[in-house]
N, C-alpha and C positions, 0 to 999 in steps of 0.2 A: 504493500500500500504506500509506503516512503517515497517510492520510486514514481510512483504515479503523482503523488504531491510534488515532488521533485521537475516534475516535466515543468518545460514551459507554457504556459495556457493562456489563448486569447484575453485578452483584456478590453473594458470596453469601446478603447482607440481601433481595436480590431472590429469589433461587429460598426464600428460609423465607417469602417473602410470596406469592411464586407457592404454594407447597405449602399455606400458610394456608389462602386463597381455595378450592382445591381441595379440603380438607376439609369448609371452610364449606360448599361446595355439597353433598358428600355429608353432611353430617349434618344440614341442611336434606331430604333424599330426593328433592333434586332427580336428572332421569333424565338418565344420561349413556350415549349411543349407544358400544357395544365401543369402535369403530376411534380414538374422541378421549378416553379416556384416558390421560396423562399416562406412569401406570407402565407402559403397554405399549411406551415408547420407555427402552432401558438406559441412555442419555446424557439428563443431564436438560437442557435449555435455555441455562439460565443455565452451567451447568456449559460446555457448547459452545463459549457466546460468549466465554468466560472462555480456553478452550484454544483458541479461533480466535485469538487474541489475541496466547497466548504464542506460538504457531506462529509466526504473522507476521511478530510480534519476533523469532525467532530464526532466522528465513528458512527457514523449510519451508515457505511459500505457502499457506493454508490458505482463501485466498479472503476472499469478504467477511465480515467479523464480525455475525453475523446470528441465532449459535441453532441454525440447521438443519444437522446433518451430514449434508450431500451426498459426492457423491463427490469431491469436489476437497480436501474437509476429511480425509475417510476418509483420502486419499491420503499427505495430509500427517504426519496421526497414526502412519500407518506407520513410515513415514522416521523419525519421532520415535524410536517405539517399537522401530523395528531399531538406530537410531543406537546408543538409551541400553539397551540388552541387555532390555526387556518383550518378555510378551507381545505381536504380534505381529498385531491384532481390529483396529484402524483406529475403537477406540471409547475417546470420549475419558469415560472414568470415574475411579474415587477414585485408581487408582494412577499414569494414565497424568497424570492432571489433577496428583496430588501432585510427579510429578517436573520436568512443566512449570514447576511454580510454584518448586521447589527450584531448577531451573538459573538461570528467572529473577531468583530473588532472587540468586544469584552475579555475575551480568549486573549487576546493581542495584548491588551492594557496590561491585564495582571504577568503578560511574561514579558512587559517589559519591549517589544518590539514595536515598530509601527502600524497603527492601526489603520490601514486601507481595505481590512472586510476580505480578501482574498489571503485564505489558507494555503502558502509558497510553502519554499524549501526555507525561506527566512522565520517565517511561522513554526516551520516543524522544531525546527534548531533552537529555537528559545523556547515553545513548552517542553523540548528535552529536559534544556537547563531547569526549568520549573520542576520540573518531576523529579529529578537528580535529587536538588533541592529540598524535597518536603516528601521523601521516603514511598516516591510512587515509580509504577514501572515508566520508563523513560523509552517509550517509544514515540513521540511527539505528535501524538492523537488524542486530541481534548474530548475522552471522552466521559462518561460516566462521574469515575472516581476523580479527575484530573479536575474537572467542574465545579465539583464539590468543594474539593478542597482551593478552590479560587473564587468559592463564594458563589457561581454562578447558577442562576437558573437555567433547567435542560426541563423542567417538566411542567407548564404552565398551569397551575391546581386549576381553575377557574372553569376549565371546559371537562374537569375528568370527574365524574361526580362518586362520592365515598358508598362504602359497603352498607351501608343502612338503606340510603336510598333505593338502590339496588334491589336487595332485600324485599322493600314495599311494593314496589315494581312484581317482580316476583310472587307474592303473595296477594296482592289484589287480583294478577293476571289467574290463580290457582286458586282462589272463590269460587271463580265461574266454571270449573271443571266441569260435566257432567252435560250443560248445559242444550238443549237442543231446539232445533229451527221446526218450525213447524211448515207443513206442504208447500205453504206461500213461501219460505223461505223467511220468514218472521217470527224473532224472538220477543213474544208477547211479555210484555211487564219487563223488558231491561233496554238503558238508555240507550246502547247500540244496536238497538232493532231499527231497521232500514227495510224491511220486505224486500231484500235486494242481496248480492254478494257484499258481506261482510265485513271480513277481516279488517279491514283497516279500520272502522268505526270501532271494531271491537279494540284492535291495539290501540289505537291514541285516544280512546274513552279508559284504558287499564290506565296510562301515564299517567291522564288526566287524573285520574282519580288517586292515583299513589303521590298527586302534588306534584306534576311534571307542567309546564307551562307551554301546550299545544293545541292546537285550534284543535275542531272537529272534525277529521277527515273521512271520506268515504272512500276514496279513488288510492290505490296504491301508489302511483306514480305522481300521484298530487303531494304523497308522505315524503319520495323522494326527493322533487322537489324542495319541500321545507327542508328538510336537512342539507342541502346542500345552502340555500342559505342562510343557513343559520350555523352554520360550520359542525355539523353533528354526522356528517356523512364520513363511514369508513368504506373506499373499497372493497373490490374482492381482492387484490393482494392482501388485505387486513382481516378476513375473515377469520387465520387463524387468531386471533385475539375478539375471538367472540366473549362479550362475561351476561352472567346471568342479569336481566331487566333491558339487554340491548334490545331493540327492535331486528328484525329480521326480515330482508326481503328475495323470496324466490322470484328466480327468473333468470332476464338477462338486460342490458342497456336496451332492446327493441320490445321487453315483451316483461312487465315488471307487475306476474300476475296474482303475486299474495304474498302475507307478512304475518305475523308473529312475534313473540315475544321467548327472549333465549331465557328457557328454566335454567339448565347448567350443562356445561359441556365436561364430555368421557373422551381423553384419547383423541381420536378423527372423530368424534360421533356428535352431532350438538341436538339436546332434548328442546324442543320451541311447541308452545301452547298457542293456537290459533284459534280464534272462532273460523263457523264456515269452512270448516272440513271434515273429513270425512270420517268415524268410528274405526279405531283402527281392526275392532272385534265386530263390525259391521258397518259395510260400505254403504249401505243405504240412509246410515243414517248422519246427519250433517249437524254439527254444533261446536263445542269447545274442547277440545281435546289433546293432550300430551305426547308428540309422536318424535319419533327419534330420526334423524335425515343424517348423512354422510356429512363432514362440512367442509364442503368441497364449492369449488365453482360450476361445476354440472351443475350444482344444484341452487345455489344462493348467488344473489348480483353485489351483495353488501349490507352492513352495517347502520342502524341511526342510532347515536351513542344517548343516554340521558345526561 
């Protein structure tokens, strides 16, 4: 990983020369085929190699520093972006790029180097010296322990919400167990009866009621939606870090056709309470019920965190 911090990496003098250039060819009228234009990619290059950078420096893995956001960068943006309370896209743009470069320059202060937000070979060489210094392993990657001990925040409390609420989430969502839809598809006498498909009145009526502050939704893709702005959305590279009161949504980005609430995850296996589906000891009958899914992306699109 040294050795990738080590490289030389675009700077943002690079992407206004890269941007130059690309002018220059279109106001010459030279032809440029759809698929290699530059603005059909949201992350710009230089920008990437710049948050491959700070990732790596601050131990989120982000792979090799290279420009190209593959999935291993996605991956790591994430983690960023759930860490520090963002949006939640695995795409390193103006915001997620601005706070990279903010914690870095925090990293920078405490070891004493110049603070310009880009995690170098000069960066790595002085939190060495920091780590030498205050009995930490000394490989010049701020991460974790190395943070800690420089006072810094790596975990933003404010979007990760504690074990009780959780809990309530959980136990309101396992009241309703048993519960069932009548011919019409209406659950008479409870406030998520819709005479319609479900699930989702039923999960964000469970938040609502364990004290979670969410509109009333009927539409799943309307749930996802709200999460994403309101920074509550985990991809599906983050599904392994499902915890018990997440919201949960089957499907896929085209087709985001039902949701639940995570009881507790075993192993690969995550237990999710849904209304509006189906008896696992009998298919014909439709209501609230506790059924155990792979936790996999065959099967889940992502995450809405409380």
């Amino acid at each position: 990983m040294s050795s990738d911090l080590a490289k030389a990496r675009p700077r943002r003098r690079t992407r206004r020369a890269v941007l130059g250039a690309l002018t220059a060819v279109l106001v010459s009228g030279a032809v440029l085929a759809g698929p290699t234009v530059a603005s059909a990619d949201p992350a710009d290059p230089a920008d990437v190699a710049l948050g491959q950078a700070d990732l790596n420096g601050l131990a989120y893995n982000a792979g090799t520093v290279d420009g190209i956001s593959g999935p291993q960068t996605e991956a790591a943006a994430e983690s960023f972006q759930s860490d520090r309370c963002l949006s939640v896209d695995g795409i390193i743009g103006t915001q997620t790029l601005g706070e990279l470069e903010s914690v870095v320059k925090e990293v920078q202060g405490k070891a004493g180097v110049g603070q310009d937000g880009d995690y170098g070979s000069g960066t790595v060489t002085a939190v060495k010296n920091y780590q030498s210094a205050h009995q930490l392993t000394a490989d010049g990657i701020a991460g974790p322990d190395t943070m800690k001990a420089m006072g810094i925040t790596r975990l933003v409390a404010s979007c990760h919400t504690g074990t009780a609420q959780r809990d309530e989430i959980v136990s309101v969502a396992k009241s309703q167990l048993g519960v069932r839809a009548d011919s019409g598809n209406c659950v008479p006498g409870k406030p998520y009866s819709i005479c319609a498909d479900w699930c989702a009145a039923f999960a964000t009526w469970v938040w609502r009621d364990a004290g979670e502050n969410i509109p009333f939704m009927t539409y799943v893709p309307n749930v996802y939606d709200w999460a994403v702005s309101h920074n509550r959305w985990y991809g599906t590279s983050q599904l392994h870090s499902a915890l018990p009161g997440d919201m949960i949504i089957f499907g896929t980005a085209t087709n985001r056709y039902h949701i639940g609430i995570v009881d507790h995850v075993s192993g690969s296996t995550v237990y999710v309470i849904s209304g509006n589906t189906s008896n696992p000891s009998n298919s014909s009958q439709i209501g609230v019920y506790d059924k155990s899914y792979p936790l996999s992306s065959s099967v889940f699109y992502g995450l809405v965190r409380p």
